[in-house]
Backbone as ProteinMPNN parsed JSONL, in Angstrom:
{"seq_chain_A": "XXXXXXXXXXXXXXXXXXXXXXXXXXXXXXXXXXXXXXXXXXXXXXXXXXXXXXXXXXXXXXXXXXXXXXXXXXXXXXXXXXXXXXXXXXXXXXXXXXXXXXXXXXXXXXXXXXXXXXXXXXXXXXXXXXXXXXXXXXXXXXXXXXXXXXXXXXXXXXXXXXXXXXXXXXXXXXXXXXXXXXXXXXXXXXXXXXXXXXXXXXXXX", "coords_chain_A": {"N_chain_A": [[85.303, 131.221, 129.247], [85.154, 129.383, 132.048], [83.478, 129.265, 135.389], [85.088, 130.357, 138.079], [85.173, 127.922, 140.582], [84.691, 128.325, 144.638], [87.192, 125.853, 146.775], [85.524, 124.926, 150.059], [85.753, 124.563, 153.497], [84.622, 120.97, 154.812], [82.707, 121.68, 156.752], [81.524, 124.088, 156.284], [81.072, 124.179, 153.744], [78.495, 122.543, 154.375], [77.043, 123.771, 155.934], [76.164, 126.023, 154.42], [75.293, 124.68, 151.608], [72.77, 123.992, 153.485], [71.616, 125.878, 154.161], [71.072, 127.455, 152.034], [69.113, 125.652, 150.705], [67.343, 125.99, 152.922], [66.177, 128.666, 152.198], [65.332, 128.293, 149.746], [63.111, 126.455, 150.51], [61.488, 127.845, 151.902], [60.632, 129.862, 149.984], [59.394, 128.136, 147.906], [58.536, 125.908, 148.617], [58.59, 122.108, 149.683], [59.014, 121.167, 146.982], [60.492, 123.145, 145.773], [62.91, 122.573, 146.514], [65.514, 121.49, 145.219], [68.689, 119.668, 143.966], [70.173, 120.875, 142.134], [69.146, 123.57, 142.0], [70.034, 124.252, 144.548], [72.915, 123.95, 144.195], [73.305, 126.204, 142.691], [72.655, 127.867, 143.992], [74.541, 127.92, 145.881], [77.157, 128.261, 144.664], [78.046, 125.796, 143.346], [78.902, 122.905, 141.855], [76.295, 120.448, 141.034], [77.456, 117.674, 141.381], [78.895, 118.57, 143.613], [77.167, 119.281, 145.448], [75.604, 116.653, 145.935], [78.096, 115.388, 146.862], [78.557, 116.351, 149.64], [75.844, 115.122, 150.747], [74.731, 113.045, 149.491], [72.211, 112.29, 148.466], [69.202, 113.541, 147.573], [67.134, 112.987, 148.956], [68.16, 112.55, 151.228], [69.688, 115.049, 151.56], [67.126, 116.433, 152.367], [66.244, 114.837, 154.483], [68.116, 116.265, 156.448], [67.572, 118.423, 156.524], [65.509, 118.98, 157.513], [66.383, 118.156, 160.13], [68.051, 120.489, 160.803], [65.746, 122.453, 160.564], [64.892, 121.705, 163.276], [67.024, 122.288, 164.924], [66.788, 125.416, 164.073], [64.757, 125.658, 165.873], [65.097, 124.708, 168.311], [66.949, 126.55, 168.913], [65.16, 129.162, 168.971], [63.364, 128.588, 170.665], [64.622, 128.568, 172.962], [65.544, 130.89, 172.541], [63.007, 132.537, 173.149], [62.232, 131.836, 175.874], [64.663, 132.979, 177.123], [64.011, 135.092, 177.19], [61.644, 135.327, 178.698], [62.453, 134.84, 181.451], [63.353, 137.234, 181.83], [61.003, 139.288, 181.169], [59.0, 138.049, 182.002], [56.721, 135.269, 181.538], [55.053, 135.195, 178.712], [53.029, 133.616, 176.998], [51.96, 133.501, 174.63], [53.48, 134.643, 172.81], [55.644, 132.304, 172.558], [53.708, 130.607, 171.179], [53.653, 131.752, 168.786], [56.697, 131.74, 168.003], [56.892, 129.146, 167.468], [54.765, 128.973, 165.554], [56.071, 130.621, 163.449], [58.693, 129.521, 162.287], [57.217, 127.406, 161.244], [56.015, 127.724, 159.512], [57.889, 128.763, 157.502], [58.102, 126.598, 156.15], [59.068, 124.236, 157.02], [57.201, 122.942, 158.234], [55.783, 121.803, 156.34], [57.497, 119.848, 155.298], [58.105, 118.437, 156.962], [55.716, 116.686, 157.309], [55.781, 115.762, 154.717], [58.155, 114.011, 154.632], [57.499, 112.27, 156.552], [55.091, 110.924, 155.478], [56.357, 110.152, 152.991], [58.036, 107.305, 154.64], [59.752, 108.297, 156.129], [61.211, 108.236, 159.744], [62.12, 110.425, 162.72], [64.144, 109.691, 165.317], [64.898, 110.63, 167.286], [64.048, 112.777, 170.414], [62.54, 114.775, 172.802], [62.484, 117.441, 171.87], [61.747, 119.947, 172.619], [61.758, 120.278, 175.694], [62.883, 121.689, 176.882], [60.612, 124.044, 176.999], [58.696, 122.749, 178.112], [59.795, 122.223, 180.767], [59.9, 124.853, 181.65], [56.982, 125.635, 181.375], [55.795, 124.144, 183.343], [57.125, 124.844, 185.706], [55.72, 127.336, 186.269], [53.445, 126.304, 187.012], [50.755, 125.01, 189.329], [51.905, 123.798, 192.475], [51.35, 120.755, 193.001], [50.309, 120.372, 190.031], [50.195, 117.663, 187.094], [52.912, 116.753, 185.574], [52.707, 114.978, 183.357], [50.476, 116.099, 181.623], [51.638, 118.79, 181.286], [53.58, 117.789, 179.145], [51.971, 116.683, 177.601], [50.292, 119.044, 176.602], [52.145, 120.613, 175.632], [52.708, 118.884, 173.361], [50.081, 119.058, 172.187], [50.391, 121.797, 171.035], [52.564, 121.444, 169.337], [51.916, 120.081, 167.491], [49.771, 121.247, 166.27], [50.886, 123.832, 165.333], [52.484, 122.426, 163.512], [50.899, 121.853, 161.991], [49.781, 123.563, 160.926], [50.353, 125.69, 159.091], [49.816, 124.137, 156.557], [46.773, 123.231, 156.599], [45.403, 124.454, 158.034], [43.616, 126.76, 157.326], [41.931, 125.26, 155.991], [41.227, 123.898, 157.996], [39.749, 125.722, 158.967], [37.482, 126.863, 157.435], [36.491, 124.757, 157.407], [34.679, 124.866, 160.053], [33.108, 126.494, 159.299], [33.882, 129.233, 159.452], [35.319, 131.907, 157.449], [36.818, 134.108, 154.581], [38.984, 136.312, 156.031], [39.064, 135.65, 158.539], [39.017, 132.659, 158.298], [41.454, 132.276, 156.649], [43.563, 134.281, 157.996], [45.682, 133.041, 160.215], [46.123, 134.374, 163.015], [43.93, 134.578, 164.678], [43.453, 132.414, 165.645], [46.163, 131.167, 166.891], [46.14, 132.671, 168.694], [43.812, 131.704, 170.334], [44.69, 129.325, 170.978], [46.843, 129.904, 172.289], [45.343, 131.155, 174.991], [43.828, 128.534, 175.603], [45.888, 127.078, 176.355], [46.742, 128.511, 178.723], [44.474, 128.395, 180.131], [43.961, 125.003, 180.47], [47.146, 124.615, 181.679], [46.261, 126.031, 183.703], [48.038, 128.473, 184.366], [48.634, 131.364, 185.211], [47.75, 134.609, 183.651], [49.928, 136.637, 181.337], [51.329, 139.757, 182.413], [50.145, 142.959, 181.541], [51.44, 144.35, 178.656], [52.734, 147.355, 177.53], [54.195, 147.891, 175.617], [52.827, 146.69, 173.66]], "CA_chain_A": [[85.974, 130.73, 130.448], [84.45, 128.873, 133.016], [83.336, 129.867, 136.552], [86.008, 129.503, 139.502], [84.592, 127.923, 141.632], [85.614, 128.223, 145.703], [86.79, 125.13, 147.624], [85.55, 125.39, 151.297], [86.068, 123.36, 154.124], [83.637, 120.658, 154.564], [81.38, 121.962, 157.487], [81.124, 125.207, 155.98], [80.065, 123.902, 153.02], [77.251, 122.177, 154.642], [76.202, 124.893, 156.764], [76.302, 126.872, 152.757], [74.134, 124.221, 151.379], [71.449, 124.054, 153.921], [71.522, 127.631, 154.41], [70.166, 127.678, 150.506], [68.099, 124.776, 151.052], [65.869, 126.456, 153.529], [65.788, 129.809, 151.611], [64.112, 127.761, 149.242], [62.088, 125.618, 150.896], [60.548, 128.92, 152.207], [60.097, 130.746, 148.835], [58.829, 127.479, 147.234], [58.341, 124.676, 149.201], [59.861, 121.382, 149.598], [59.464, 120.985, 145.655], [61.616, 124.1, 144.512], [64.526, 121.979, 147.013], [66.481, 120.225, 144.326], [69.631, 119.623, 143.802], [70.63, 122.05, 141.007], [68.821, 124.81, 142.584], [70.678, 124.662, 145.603], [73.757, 124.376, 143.869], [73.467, 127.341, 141.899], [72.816, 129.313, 145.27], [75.904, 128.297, 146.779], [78.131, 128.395, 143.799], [78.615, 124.385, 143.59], [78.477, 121.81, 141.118], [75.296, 119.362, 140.997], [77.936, 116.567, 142.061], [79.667, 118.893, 144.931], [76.094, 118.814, 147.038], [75.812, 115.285, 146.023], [79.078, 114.883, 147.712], [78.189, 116.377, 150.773], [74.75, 114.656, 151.028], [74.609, 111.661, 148.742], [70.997, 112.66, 147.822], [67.915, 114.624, 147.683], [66.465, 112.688, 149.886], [69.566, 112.81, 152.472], [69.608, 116.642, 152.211], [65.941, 116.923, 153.017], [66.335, 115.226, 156.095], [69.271, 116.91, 156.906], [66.88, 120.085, 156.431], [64.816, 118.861, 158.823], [66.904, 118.506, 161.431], [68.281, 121.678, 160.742], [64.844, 122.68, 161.173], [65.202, 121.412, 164.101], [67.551, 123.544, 165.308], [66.553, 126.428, 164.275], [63.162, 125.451, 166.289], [65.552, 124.71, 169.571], [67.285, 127.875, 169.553], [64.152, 130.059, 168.814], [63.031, 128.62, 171.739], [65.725, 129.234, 173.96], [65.817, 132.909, 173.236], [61.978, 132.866, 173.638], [62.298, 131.493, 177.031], [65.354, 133.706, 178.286], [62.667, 136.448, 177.145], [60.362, 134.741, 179.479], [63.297, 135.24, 182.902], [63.619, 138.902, 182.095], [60.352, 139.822, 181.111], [57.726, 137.237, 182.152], [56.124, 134.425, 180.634], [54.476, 135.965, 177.678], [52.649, 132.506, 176.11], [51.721, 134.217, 173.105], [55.474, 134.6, 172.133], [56.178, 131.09, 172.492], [53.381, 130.148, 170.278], [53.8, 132.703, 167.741], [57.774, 131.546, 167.644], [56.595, 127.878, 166.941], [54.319, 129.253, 163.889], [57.165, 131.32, 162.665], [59.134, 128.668, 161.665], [56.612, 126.088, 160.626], [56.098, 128.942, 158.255], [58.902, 128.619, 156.173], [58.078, 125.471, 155.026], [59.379, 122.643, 157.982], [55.239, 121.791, 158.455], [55.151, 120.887, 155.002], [58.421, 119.116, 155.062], [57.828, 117.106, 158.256], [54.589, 116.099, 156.506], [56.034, 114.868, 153.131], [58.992, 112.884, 154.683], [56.362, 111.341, 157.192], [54.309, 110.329, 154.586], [57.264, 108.823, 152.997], [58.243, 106.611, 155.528], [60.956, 108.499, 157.143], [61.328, 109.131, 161.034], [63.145, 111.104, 163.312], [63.804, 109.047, 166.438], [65.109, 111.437, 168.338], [62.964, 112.787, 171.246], [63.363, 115.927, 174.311], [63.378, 118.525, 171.632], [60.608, 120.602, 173.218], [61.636, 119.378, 176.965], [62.849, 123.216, 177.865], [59.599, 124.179, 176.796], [58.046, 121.718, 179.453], [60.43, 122.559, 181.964], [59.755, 126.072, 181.986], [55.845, 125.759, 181.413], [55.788, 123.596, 184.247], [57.695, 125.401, 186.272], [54.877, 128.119, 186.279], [51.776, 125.561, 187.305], [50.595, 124.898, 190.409], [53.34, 122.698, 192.785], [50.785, 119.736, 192.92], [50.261, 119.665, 188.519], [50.995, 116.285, 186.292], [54.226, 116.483, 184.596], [52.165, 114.275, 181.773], [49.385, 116.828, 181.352], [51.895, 119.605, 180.408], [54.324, 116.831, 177.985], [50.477, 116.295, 176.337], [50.0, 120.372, 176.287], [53.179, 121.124, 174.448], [52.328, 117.94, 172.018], [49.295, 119.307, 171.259], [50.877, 122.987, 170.774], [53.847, 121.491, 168.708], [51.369, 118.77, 166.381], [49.119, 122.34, 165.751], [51.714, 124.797, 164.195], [53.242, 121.732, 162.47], [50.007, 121.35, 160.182], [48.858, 124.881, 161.025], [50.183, 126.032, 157.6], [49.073, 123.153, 155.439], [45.504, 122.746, 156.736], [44.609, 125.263, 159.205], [42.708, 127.395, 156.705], [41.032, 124.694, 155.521], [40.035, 122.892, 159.507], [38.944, 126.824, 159.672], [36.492, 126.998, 156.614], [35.271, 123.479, 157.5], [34.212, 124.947, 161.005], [32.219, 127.706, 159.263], [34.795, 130.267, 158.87], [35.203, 132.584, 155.584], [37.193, 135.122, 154.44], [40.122, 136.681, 156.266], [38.92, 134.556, 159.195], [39.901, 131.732, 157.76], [42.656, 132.775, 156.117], [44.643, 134.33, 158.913], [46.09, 132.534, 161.537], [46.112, 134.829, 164.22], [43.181, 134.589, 165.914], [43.805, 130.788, 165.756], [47.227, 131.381, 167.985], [45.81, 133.598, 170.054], [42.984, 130.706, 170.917], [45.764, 128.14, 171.287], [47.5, 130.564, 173.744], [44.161, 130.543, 176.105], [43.686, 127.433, 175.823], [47.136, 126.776, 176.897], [46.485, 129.21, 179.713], [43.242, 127.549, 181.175], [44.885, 123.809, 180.608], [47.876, 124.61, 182.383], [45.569, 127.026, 185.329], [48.967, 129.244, 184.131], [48.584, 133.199, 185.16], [47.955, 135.704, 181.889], [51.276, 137.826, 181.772], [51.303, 141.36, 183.032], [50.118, 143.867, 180.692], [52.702, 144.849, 178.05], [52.321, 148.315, 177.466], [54.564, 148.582, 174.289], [51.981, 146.263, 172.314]], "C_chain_A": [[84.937, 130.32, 131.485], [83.991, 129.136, 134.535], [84.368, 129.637, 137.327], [85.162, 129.419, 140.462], [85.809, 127.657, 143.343], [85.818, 127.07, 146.566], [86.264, 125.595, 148.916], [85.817, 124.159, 151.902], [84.132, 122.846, 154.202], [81.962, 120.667, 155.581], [80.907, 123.313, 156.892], [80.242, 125.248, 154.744], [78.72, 123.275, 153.308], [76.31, 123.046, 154.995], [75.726, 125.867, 155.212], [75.075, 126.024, 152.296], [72.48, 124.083, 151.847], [70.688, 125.26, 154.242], [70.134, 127.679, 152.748], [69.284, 126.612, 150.164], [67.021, 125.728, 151.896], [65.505, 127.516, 152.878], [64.726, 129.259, 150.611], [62.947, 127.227, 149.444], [61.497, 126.682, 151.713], [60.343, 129.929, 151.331], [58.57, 129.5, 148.089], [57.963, 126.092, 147.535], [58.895, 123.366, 149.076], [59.479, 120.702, 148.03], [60.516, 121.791, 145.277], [62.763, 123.6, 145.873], [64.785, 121.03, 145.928], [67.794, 120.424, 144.168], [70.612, 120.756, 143.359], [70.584, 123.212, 141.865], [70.003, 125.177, 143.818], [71.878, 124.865, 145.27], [74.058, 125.517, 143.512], [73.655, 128.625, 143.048], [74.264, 129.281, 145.803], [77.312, 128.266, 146.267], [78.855, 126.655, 143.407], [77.974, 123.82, 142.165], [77.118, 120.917, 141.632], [76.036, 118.47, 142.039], [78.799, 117.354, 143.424], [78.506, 118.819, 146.349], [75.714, 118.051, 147.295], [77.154, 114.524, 147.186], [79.132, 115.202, 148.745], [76.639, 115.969, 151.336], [74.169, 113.388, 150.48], [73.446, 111.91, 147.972], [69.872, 113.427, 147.758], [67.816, 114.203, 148.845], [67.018, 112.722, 151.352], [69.078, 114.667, 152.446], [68.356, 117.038, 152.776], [65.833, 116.345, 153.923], [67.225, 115.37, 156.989], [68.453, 118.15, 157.384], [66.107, 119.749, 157.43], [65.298, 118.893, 159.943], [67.832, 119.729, 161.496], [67.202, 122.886, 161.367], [64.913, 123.13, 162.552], [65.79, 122.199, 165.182], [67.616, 124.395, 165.903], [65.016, 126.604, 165.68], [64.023, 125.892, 167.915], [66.132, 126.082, 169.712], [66.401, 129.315, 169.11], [64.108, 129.997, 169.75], [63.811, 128.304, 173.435], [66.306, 130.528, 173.928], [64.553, 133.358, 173.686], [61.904, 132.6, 175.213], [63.506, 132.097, 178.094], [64.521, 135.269, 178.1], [61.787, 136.318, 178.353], [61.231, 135.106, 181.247], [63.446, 136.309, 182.927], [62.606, 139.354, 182.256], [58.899, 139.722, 181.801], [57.436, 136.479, 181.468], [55.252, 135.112, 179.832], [53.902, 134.763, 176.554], [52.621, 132.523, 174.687], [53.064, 134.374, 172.3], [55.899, 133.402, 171.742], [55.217, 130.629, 170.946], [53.842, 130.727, 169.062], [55.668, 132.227, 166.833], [57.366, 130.163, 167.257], [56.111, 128.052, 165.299], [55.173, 129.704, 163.056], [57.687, 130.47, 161.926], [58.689, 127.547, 160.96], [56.397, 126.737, 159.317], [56.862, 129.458, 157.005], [59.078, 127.546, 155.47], [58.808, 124.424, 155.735], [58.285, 121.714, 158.323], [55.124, 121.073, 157.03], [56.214, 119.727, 154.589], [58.659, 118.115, 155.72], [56.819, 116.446, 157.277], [55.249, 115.24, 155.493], [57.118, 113.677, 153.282], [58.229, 111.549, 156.288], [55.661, 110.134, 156.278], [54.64, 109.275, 153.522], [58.153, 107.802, 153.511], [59.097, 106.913, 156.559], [60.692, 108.807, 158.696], [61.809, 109.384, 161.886], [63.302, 110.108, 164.888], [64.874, 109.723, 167.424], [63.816, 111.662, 169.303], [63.316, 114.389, 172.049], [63.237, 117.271, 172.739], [62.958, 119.405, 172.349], [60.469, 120.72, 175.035], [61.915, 120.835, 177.419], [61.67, 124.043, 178.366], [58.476, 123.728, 177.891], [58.325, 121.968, 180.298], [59.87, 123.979, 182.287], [58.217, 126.395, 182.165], [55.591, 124.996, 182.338], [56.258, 123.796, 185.506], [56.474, 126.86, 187.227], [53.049, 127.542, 187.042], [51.903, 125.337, 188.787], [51.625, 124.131, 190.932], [52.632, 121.42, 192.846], [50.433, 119.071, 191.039], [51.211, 118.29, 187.977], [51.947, 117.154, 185.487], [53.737, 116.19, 182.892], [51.497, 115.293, 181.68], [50.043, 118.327, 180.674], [52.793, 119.365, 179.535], [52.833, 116.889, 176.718], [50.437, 117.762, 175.725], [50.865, 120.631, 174.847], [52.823, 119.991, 173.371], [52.014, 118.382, 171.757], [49.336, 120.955, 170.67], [51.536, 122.834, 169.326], [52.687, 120.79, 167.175], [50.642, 120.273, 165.679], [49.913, 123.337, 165.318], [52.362, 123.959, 163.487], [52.088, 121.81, 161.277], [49.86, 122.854, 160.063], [49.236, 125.261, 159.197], [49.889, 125.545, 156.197], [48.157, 123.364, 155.767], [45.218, 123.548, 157.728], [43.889, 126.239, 158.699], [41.79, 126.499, 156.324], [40.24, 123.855, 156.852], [39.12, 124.399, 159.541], [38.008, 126.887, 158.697], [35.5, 125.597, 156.859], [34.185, 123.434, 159.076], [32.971, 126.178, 160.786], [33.029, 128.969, 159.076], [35.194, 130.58, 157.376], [36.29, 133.576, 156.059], [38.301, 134.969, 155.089], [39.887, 135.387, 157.967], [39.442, 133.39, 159.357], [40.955, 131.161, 157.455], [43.805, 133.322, 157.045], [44.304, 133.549, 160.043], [46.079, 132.641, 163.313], [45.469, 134.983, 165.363], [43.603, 133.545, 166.498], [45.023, 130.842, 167.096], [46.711, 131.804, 168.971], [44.564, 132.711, 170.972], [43.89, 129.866, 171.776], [46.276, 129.285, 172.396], [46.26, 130.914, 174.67], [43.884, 129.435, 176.394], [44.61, 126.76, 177.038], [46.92, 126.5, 178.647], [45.432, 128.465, 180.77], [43.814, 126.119, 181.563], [45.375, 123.465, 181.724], [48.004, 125.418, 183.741], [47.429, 127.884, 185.423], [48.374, 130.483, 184.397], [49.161, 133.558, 184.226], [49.111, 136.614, 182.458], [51.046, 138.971, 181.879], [50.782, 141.863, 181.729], [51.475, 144.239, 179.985], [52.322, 146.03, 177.505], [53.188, 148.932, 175.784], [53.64, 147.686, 173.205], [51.166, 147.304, 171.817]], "O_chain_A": [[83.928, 131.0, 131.673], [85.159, 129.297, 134.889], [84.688, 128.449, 137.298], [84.55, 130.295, 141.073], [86.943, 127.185, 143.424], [84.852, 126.888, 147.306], [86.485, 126.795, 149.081], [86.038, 123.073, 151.365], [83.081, 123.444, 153.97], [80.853, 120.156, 155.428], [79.723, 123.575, 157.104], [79.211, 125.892, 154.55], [77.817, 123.473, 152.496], [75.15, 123.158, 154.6], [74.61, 126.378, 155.309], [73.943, 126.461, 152.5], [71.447, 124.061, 151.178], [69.504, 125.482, 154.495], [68.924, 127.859, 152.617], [68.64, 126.801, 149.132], [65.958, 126.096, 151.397], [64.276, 127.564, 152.819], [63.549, 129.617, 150.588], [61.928, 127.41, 148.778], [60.719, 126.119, 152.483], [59.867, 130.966, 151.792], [57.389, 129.765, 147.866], [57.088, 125.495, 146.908], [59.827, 123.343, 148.272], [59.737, 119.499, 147.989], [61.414, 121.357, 144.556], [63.529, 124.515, 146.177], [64.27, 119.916, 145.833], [68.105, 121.612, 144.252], [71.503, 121.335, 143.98], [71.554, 123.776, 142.372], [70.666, 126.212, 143.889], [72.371, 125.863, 145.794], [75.1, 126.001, 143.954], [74.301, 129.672, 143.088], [74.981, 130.241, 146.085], [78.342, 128.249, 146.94], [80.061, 126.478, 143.239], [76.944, 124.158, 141.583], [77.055, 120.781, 142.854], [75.644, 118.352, 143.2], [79.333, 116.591, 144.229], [78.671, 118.53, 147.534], [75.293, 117.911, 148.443], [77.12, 113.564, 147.955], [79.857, 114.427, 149.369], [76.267, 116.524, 152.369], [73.228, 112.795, 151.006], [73.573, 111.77, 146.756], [70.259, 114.445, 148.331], [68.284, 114.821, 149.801], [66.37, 112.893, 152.385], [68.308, 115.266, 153.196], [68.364, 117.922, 153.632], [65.232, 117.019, 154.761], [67.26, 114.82, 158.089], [68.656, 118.751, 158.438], [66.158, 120.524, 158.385], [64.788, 119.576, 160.831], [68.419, 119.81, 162.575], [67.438, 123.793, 162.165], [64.97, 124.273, 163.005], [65.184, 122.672, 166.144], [67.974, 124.682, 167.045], [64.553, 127.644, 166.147], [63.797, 126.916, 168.56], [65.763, 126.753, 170.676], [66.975, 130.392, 168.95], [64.588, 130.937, 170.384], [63.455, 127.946, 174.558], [67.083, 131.125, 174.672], [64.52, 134.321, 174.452], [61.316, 133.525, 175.774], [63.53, 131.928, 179.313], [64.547, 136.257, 178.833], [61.281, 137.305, 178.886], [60.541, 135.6, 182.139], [63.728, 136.764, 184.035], [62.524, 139.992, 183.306], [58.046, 140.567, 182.073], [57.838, 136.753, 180.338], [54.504, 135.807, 180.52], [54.232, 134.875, 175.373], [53.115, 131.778, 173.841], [53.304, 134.101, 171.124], [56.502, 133.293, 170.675], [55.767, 130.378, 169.874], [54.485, 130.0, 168.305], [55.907, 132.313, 165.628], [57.763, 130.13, 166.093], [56.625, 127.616, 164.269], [55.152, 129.284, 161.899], [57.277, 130.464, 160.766], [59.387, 126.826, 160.248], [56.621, 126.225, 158.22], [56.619, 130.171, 156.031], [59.834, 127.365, 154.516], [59.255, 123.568, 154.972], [58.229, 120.509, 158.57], [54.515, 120.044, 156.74], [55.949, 118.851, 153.766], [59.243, 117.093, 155.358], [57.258, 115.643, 156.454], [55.179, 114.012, 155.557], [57.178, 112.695, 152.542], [58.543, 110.429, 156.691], [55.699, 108.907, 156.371], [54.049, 108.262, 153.147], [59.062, 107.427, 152.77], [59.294, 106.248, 157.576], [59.882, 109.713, 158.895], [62.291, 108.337, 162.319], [62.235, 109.94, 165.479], [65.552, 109.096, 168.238], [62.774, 111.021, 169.165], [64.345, 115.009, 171.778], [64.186, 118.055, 172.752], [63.884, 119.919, 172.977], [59.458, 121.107, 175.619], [61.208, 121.252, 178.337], [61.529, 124.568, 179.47], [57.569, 124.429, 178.341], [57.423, 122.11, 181.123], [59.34, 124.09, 183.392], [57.945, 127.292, 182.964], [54.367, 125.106, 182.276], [55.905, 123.05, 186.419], [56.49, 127.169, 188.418], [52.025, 128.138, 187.378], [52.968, 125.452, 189.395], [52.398, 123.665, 190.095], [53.513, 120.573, 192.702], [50.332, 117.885, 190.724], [52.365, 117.966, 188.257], [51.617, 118.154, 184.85], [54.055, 116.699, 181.817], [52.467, 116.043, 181.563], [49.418, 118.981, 179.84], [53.151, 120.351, 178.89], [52.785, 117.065, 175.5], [50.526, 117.864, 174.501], [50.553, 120.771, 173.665], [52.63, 120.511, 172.272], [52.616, 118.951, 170.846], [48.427, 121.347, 169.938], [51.331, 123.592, 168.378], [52.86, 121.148, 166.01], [50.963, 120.466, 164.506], [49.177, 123.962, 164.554], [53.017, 124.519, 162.608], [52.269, 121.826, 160.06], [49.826, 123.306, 158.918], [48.436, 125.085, 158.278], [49.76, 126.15, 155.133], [48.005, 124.379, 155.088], [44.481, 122.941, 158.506], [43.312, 126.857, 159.593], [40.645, 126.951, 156.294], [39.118, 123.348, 156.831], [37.987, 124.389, 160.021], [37.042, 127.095, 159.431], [34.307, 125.414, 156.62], [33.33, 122.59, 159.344], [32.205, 126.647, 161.627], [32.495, 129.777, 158.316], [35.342, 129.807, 156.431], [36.641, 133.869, 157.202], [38.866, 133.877, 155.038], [40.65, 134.453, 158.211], [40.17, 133.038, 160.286], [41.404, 130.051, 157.74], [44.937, 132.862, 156.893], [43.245, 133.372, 160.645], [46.052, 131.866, 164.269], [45.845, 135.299, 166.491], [44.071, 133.536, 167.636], [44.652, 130.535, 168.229], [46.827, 131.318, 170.096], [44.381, 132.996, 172.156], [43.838, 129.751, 173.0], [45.742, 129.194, 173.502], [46.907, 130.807, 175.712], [43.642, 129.215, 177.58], [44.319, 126.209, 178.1], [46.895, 125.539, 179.416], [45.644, 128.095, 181.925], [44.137, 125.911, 182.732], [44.932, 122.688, 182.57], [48.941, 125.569, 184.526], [48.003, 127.849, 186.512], [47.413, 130.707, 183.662], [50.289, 133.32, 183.794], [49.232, 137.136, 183.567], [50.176, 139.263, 181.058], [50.997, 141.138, 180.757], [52.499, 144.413, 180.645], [51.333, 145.848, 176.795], [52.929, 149.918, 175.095], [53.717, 147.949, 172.005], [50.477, 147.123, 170.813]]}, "name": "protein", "num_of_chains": 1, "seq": "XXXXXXXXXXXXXXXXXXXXXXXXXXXXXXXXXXXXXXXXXXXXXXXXXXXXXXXXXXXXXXXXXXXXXXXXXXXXXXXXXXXXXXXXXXXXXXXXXXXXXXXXXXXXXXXXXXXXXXXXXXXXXXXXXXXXXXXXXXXXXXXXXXXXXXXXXXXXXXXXXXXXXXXXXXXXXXXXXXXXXXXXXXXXXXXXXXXXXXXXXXXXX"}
């Protein structure tokens, strides 16, 4: 006997598919996203995620702006963190890497590379608002739009190629290899940049 499978309605099924899309594309990367695979996670036929996406190539940049998203409402709980507690820079970055981390840096990359692009814009603009908010009352506007660029462009590759810009600077070993100092640069940097005040001592780190 054959499986039953469950209809759903058709946002739920989407939200189902991309759900098991990213699980993958953060075990495996955006190779182990295919079709099948994803089916199998969410109990669907081959042709039922076809029918809510038309194609690979549709669902992966569906996944991206899913991405997406998840990116915007990271950073809108990182930033009501930031009205209770203080600006805490290091948070922000650290929530950027998080997610590039599951495999959206390597997925931006590959549908870049094949011609696709997002022409949207603003996703990052809270981000601006609020880090701008914090700078002197005379600072450029442009100078902290450039900041966050060059925040957002550096955890997008950071997990493709940021071990390897770090071994080509002379770095070995765990050095290299973890990230963390790396963030924790990028959040000084930030800091000096944007002549931003370091956040209070946090006493539960």
């Amino acid at each position: 006997m054959g499986t039953r499978r469950t209809r759903r309605p058709p946002e739920e099924a989407r939200r189902l598919i991309l759900d098991a899309a990213a699980a993958l594309l953060a075990d495996g990367g955006v190779a182990a996203v295919q079709v099948r695979a994803v089916a199998a996670r969410v109990g669907m036929t081959d042709a039922g995620v076809t029918h809510h996406f038309q194609s690979r190539d549709n669902l992966l940049h569906e996944l991206l702006r899913h991405g997406g998203r998840q990116l915007r409402a990271a950073v809108q709980d990182v930033l009501s963190s930031w009205l209770e507690q203080g600006a805490d820079l290091l948070e922000l970055v650290e929530s950027l890497a998080g997610l590039y981390r599951q495999g959206y840096g390597e997925l931006a990359v590959a549908l870049h590379a094949a011609g696709w692009r997002e022409h949207g814009s603003g996703m990052l603009d809270p981000v601006v608002d609020a880090l701008h908010a914090l700078r002197p009352p005379a600072a450029s506007i442009e100078d902290t739009q450039l900041a966050v660029a060059a925040l957002h462009q550096a955890m997008a590759t950071e997990p493709l190629y940021g071990s390897a810009f770090r071994r080509s600077a002379g770095l070995t070993g765990v050095a290299a290899s973890d990230p963390t100092a790396q963030l924790r640069w990028w959040t000084r940097q930030l800091q000096l940049a944007l002549e931003l005040e370091p956040p209070p001592l946090r006493h539960d780190r």
